[in-house]
C-alpha positions as CSV (number, residue, x, y, z in Angstrom):
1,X,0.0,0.0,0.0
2,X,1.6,3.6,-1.0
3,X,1.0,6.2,1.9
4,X,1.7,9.8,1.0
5,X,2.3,12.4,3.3
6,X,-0.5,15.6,2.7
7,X,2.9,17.9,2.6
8,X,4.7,15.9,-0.1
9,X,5.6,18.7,-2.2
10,X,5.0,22.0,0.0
11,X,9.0,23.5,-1.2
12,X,7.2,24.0,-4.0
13,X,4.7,26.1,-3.0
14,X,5.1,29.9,-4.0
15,X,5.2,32.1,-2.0
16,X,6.8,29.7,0.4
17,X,4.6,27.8,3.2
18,X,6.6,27.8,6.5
19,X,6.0,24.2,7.6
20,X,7.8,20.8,6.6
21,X,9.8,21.7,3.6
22,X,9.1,18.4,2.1
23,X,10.0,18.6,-1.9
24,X,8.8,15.0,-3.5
25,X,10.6,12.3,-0.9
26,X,7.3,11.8,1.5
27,X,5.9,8.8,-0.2
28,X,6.4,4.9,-0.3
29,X,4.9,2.1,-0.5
30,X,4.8,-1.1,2.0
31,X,3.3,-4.3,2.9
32,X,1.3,-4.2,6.1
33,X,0.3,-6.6,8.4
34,X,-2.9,-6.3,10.8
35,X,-6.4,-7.2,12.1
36,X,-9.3,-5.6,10.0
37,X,-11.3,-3.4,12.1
38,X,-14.6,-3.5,10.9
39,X,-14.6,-7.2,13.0
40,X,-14.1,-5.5,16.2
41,X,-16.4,-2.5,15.8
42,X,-19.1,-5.3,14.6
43,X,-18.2,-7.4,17.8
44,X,-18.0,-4.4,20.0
45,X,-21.8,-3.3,18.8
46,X,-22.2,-0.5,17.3
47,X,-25.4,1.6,18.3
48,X,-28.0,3.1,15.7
49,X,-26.9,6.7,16.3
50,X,-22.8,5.5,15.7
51,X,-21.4,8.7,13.3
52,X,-17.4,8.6,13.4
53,X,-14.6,6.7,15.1
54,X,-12.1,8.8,16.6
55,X,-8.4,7.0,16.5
56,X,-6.0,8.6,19.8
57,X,-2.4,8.6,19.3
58,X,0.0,8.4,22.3
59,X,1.8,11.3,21.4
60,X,0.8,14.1,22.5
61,X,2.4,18.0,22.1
62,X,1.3,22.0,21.8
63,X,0.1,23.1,18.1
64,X,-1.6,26.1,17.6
65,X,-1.4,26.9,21.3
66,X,-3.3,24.1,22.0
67,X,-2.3,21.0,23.9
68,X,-3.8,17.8,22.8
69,X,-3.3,14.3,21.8
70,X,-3.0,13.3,18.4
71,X,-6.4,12.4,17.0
72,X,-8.1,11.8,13.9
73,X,-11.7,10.6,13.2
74,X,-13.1,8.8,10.1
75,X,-17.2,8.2,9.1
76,X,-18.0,5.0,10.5
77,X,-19.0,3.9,6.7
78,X,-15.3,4.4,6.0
79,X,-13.9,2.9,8.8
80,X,-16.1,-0.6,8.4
81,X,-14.4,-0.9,4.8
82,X,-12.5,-4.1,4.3
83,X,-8.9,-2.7,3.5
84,X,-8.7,-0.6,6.7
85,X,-6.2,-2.8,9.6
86,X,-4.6,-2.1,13.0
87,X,-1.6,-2.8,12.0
88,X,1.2,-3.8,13.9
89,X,3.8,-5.3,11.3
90,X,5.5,-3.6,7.8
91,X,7.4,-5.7,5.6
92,X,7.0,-8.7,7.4
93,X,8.6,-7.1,10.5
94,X,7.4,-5.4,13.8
95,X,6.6,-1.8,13.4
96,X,9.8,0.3,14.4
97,X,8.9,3.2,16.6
98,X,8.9,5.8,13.9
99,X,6.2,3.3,12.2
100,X,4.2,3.4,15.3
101,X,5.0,0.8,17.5
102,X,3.1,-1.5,18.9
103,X,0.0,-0.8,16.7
104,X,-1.5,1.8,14.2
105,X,-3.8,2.5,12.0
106,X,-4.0,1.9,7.8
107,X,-6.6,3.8,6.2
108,X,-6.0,3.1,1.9
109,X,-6.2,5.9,0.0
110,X,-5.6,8.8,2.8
111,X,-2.9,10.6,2.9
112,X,-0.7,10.3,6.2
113,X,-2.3,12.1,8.6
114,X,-5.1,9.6,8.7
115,X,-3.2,6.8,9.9
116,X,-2.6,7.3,13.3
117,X,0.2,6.2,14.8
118,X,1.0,4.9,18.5
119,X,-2.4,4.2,18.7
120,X,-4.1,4.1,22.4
121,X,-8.0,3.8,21.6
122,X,-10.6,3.5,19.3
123,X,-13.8,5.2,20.2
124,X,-17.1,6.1,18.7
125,X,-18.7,8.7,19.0
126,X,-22.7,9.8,17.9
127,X,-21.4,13.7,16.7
128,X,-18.8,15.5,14.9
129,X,-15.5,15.4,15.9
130,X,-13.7,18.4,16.8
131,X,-10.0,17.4,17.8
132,X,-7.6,20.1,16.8
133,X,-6.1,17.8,13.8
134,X,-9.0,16.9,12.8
135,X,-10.8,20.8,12.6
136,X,-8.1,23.2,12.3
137,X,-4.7,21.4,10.6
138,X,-5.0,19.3,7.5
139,X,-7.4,21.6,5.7
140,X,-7.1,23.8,2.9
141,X,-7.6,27.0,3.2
142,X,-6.4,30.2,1.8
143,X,-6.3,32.1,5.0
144,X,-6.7,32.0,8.9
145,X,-10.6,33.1,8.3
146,X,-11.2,30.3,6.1
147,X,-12.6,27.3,7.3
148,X,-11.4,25.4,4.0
149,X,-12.2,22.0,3.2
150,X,-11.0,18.8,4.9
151,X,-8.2,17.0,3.4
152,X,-9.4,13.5,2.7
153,X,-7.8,11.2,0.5
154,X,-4.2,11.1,-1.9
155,X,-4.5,12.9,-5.2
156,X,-3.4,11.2,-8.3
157,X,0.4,11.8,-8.8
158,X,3.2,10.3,-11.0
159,X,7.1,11.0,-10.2
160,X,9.9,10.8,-12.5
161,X,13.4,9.2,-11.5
162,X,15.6,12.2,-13.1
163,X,18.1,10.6,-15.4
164,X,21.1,11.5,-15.9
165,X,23.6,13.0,-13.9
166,X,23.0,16.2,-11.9
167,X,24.7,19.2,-12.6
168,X,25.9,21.3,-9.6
169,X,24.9,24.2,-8.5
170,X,21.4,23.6,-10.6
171,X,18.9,21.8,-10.4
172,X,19.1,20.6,-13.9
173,X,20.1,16.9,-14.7
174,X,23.1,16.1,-17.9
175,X,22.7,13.2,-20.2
176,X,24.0,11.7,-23.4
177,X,21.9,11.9,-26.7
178,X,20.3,8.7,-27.7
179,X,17.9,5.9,-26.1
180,X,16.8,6.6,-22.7
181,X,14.6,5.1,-20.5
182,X,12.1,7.1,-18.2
183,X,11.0,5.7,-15.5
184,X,8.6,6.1,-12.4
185,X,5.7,5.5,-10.5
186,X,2.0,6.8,-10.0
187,X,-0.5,6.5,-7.5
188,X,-3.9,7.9,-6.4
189,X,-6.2,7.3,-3.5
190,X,-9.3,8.1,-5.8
191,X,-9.1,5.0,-7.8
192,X,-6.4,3.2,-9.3
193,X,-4.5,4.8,-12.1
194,X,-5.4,4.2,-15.6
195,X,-2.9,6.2,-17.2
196,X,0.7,8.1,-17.0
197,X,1.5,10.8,-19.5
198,X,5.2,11.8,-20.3
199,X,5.9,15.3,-21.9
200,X,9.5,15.8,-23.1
201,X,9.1,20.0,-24.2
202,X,7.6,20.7,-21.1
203,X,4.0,20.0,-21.3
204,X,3.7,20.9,-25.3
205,X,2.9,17.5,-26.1
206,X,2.2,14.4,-24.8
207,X,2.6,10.6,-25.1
208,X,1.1,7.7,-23.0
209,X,3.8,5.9,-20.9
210,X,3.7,1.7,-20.3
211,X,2.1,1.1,-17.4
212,X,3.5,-1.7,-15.3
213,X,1.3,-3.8,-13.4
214,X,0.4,-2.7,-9.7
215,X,2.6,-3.9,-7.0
216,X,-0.6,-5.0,-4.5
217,X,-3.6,-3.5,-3.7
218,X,-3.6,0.2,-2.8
219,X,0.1,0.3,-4.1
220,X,2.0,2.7,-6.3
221,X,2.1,1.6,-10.3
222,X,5.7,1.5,-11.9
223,X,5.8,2.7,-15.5
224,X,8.1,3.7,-18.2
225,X,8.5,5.7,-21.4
226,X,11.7,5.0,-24.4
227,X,12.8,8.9,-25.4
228,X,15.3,9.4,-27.7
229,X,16.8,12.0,-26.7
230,X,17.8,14.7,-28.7
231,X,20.7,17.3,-27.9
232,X,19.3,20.8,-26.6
233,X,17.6,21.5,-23.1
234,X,14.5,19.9,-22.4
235,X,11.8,20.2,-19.6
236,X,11.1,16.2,-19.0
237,X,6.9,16.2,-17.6
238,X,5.0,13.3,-15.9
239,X,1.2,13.3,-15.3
240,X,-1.3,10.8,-14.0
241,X,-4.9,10.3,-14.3
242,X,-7.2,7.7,-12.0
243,X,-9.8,5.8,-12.9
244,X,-12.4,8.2,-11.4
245,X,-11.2,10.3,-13.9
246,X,-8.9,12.8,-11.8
247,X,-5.9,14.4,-13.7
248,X,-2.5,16.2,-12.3
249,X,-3.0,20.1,-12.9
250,X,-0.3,21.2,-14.7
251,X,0.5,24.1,-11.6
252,X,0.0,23.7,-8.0
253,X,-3.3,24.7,-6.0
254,X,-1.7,26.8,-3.2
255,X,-2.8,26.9,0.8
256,X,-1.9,28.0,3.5
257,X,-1.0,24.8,5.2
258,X,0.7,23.7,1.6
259,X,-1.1,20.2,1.3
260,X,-2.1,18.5,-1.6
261,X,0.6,20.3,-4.0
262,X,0.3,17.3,-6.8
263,X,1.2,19.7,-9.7
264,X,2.8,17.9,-12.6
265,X,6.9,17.0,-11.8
266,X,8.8,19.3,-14.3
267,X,12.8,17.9,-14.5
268,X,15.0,20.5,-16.2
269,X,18.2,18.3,-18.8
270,X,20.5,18.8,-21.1
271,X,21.3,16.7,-23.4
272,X,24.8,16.6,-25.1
């Protein structure tokens, strides 16, 4: 399963979001091993007026001048769904403590702030939830006044491995003309991907990559495009679309807590 932090890609953001400077690294994908939940809710008996199940983390700290716990609630339609686990193994191994050890949750599809880690309770409540993360962070909004909208589950994104060699102090990557293989991956918590675009003029045109197939459910699709590449400069471009039909924008959408930026990957070469 690929989890994606709701950050990946704020140092991107302009003008510049003062939080995690997270540029495309906070992403991966991993096999997890757990108990379903929707057993124990079932066995535990929920009641008619059941809304949300609120997750509790162990950790606990000050944010926004308020001292809390880390909690996070889902609708109880969401958190009955087969895929979600307590998990308390990754890789076939015990969850390290930066994984959350002993237990945490797996919710498919959401970005990272939905699976919470160093878990301590479940409960279920019969009204809204309003825990700090879950009312004021991880929302986008375009200003302290705004209440925004809640940010739910992983945009579709595809990255690019820059080929090449980088060249210092740029960011730009050298290469040799001739074959080349680009290669990546592409994910989306709306629906699996269906397809991954590869621009090599940055964004002027556009031709369909090979899709690989999927690693395991929920997980990150490899795929891969043959350029011949031709001496000059060129601006190498990646985009996904999922099968709900949701397509990388070519710019970013900013906010004020920079989440969500999965504006198209743009990877400046020169070829020689």
């Amino acid at each position: 399963m690929t989890l994606e932090c709701a950050g990946n890609g704020r140092a991107f953001l302009s003008p510049h979001v003062v939080s995690q400077p997270w540029l495309s690294e906070a992403v991966g994908t991993a096999e997890w091993t757990g108990t379903p939940l929707a057993p124990l809710l079932e066995e535990a008996g929920l009641l008619a007026d059941a809304l949300e199940v609120v997750f509790r983390g162990l950790d606990r700290g000050v944010q926004g001048d308020v001292e809390h716990a880390y909690e996070r609630s889902l609708p109880v339609a969401d958190a009955l769904a087969d895929d979600v686990l307590l998990a308390y193994a990754i890789n076939g191994q015990p969850l390290p403590p930066q994984h959350g050890f002993p237990l945490r949750l797996i919710v498919p599809g959401w970005y990272g702030m939905t699976h919470v880690k160093w878990l301590a309770a479940v409960d279920v409540v019969a009204e809204p939830f309003r825990g700090y993360q879950q009312e004021d962070a991880y929302r986008l909004h375009q200003s302290e006044d705004d209440p925004g909208t809640p940010v739910t589950r992983m945009l579709p994104r595809a990255l690019l491995m820059p080929p090449g060699i980088p060249e210092f102090p740029s960011r730009a990557r050298f290469l040799d003309a001739g074959p080349c293989l680009l290669a990546g991956r592409a994910w989306s918590g709306w629906g699996p991907v269906e397809r991954v675009e590869v621009s090599v003029d940055g964004g002027g045109h556009w031709d369909d990559a090979v899709l690989e197939e999927p690693l395991g459910p929920n997980a990150w699709r490899g795929w891969r495009y043959d350029w011949d590449a031709t001496r000059g400069r060129h601006e190498l471009c990646c985009r996904a679309t999922d099968a709900a039909g949701n397509v990388q924008p070519a710019d970013p959408v900013w906010n004020l807590g920079g989440y969500c930026n999965n504006a198209v990957q743009r990877v400046h070469v020169t070829v020689a």
